[in-house]
N, CA, C and O atoms as CSV, one atom per row, in Angstrom:
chain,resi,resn,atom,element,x,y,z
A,1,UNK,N,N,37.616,45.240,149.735
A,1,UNK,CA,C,38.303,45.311,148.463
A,1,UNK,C,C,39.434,44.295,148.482
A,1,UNK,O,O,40.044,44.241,149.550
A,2,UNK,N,N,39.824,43.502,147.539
A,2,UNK,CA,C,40.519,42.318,147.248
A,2,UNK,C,C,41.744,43.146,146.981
A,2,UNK,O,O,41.817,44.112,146.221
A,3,UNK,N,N,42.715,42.612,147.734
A,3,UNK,CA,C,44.108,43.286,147.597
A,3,UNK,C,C,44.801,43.134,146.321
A,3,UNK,O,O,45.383,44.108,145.844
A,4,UNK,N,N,44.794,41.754,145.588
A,4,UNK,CA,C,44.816,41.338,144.277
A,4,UNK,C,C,44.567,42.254,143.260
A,4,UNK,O,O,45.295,42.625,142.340
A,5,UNK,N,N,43.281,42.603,143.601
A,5,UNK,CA,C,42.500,43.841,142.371
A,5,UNK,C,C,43.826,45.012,142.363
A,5,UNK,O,O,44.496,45.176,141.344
A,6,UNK,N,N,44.098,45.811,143.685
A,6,UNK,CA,C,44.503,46.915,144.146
A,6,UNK,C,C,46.178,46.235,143.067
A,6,UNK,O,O,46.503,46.670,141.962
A,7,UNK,N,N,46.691,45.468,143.618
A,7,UNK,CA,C,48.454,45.103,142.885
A,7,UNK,C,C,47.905,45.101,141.157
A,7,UNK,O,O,48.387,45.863,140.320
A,8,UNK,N,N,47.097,44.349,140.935
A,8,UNK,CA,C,46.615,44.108,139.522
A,8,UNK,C,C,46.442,45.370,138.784
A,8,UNK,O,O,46.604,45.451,137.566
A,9,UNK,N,N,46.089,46.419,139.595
A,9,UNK,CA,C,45.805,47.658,138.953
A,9,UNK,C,C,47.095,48.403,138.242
A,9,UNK,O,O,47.254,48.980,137.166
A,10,UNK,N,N,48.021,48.076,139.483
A,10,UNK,CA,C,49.704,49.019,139.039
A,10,UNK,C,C,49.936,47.816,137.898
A,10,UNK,O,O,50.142,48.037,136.705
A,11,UNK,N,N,49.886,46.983,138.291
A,11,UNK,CA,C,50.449,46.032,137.148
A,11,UNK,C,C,50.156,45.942,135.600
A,11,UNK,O,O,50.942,45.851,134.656
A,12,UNK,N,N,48.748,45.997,135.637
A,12,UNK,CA,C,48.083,45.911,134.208
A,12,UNK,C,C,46.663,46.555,134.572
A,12,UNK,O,O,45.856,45.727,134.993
A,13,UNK,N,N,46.111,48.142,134.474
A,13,UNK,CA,C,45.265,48.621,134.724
A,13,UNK,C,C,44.064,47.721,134.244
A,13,UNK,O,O,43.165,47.449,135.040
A,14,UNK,N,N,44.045,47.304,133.081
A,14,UNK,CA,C,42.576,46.757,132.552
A,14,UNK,C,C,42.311,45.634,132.754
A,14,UNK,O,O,41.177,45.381,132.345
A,15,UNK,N,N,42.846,44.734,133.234
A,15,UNK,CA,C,42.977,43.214,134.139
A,15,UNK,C,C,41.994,43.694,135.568
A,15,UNK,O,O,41.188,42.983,136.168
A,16,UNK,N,N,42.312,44.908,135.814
A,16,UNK,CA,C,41.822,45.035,137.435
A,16,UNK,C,C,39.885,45.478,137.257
A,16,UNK,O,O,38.921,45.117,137.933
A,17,UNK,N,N,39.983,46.321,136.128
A,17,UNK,CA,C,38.202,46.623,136.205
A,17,UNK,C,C,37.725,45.521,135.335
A,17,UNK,O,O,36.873,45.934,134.547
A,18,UNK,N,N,38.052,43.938,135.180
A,18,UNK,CA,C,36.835,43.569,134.408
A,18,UNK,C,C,35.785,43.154,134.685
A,18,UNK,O,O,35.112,42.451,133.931
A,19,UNK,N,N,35.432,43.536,135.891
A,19,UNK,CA,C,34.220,43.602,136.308
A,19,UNK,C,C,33.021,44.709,135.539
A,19,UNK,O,O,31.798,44.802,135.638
A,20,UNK,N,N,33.887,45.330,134.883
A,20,UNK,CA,C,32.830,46.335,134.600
A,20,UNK,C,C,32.763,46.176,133.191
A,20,UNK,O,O,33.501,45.329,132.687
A,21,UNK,N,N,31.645,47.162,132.120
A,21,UNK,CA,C,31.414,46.777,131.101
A,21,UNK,C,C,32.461,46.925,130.352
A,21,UNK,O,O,33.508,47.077,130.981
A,22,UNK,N,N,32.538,46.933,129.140
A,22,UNK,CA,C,33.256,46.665,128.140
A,22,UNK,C,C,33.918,47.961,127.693
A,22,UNK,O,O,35.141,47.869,127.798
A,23,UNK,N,N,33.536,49.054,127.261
A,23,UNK,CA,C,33.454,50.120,126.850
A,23,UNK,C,C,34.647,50.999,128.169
A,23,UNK,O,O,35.531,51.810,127.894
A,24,UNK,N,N,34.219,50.429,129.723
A,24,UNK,CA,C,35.228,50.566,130.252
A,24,UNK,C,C,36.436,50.566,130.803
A,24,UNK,O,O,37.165,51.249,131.523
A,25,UNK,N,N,36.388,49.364,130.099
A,25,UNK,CA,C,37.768,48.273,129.872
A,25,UNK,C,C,38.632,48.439,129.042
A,25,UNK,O,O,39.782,48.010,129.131
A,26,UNK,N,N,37.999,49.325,127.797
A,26,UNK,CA,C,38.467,49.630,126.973
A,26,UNK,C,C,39.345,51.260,126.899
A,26,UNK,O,O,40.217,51.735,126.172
A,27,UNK,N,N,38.730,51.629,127.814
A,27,UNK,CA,C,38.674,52.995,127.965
A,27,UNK,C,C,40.202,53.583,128.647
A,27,UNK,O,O,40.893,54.598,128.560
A,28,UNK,N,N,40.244,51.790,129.622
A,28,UNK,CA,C,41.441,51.609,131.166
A,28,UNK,C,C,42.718,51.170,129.565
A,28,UNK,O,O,43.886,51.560,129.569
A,29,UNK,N,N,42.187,50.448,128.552
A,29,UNK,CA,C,43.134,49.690,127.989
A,29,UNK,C,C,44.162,50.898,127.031
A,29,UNK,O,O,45.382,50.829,126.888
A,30,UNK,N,N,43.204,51.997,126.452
A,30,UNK,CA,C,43.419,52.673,125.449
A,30,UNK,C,C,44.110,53.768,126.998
A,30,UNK,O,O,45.339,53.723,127.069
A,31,UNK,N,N,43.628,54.376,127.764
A,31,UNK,CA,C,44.681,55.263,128.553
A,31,UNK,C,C,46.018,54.567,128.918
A,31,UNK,O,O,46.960,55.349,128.792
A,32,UNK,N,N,46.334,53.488,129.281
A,32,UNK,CA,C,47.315,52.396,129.653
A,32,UNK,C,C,48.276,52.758,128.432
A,32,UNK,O,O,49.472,53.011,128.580
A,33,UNK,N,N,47.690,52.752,127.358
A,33,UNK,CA,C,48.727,52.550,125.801
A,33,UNK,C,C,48.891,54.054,125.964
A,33,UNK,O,O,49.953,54.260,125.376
A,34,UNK,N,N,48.514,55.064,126.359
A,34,UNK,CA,C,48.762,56.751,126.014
A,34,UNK,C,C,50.259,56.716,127.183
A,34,UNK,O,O,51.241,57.455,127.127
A,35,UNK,N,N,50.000,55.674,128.112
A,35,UNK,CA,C,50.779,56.050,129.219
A,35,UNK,C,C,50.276,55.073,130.359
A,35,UNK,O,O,49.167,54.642,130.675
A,36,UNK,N,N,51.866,54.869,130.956
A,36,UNK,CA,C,50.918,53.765,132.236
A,36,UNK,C,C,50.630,54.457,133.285
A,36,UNK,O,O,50.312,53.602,134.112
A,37,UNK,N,N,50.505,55.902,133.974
A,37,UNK,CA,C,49.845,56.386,134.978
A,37,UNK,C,C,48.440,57.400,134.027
A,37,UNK,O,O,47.479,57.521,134.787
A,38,UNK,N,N,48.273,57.831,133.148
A,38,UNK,CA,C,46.709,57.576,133.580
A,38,UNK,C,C,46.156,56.240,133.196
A,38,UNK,O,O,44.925,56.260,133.235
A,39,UNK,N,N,46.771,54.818,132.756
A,39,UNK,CA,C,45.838,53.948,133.170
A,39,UNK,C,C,45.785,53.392,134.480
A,39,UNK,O,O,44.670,53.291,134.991
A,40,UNK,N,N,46.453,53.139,134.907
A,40,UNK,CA,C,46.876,53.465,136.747
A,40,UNK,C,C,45.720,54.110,137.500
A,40,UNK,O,O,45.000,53.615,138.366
A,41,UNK,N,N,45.706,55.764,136.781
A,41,UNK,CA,C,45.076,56.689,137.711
A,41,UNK,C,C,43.469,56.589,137.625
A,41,UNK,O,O,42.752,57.100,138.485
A,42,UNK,N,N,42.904,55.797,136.370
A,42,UNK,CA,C,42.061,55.455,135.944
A,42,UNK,C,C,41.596,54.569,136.583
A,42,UNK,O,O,40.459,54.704,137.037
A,43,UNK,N,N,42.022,53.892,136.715
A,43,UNK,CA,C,41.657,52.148,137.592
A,43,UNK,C,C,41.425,52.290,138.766
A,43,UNK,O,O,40.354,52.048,139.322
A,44,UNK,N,N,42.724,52.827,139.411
A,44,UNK,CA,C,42.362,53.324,140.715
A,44,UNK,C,C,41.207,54.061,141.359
A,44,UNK,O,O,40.870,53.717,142.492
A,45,UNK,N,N,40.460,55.211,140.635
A,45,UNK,CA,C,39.586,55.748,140.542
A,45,UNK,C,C,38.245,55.256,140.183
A,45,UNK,O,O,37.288,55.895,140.620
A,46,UNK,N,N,37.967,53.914,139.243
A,46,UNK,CA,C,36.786,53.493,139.509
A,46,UNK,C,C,36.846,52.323,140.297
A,46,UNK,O,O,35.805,51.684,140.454
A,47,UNK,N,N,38.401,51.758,141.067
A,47,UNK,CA,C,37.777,50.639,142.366
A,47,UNK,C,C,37.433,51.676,143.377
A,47,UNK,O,O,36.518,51.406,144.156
A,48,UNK,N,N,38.094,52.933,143.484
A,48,UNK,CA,C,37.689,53.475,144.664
A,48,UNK,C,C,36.196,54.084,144.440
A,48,UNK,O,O,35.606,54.371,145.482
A,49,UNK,N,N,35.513,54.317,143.222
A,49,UNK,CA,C,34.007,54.809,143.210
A,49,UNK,C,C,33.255,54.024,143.333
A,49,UNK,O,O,32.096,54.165,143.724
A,50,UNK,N,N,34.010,52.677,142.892
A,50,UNK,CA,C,33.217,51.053,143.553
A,50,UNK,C,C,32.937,50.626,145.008
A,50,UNK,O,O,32.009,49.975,145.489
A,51,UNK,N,N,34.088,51.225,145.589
A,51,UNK,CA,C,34.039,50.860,147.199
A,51,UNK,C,C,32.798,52.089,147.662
A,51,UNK,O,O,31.814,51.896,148.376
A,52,UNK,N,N,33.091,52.963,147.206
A,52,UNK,CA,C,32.487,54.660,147.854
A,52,UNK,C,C,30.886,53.804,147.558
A,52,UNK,O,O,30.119,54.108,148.471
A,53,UNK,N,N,30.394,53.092,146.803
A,53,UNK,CA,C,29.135,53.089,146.109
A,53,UNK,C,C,28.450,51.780,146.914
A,53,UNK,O,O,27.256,51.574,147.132
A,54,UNK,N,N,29.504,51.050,147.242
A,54,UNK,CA,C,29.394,49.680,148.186
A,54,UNK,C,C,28.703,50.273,149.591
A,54,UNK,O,O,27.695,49.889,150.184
A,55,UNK,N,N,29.841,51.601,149.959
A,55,UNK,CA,C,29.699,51.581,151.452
A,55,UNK,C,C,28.413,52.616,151.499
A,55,UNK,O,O,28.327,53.227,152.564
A,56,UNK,N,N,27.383,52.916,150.495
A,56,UNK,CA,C,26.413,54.071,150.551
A,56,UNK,C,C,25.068,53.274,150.806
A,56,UNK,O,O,24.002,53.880,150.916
C-alpha cells in the first residue's frame, strides 16, 4: 500500500479511492461534506478491503 494513498486519505478522502468507480467516489465525496471523519472513516475502510482482497 502506497503511503501517499494512506496521508491523501486524512487529507482529502476522495482523492485517495480514485481508483475505484465513480459512484464510489462519490459516495467518499458526499460523506466528506456531512463531515470529515466519516469521509476519513470511509476511505480508510475501502484501502483496507483493498489490501485484505490483494492479500487473499
Amino acid at each position: 500500500m502506497d503511503i501517499r494513498r494512506w496521508i491523501l486519505a486524512f487529507i482529502l478522502p476522495p482523492a485517495a479511492v480514485t481508483n475505484k468507480e465513480a459512484g464510489t467516489i462519490m459516495l467518499t465525496a458526499i460523506l466528506t461534506l456531512f463531515g470529515w471523519v466519516p469521509g476519513v472513516t470511509f476511505a480508510l475502510f475501502l484501502m483496507l478491503q483493498e489490501k485484505r482482497n490483494m492479500a487473499a
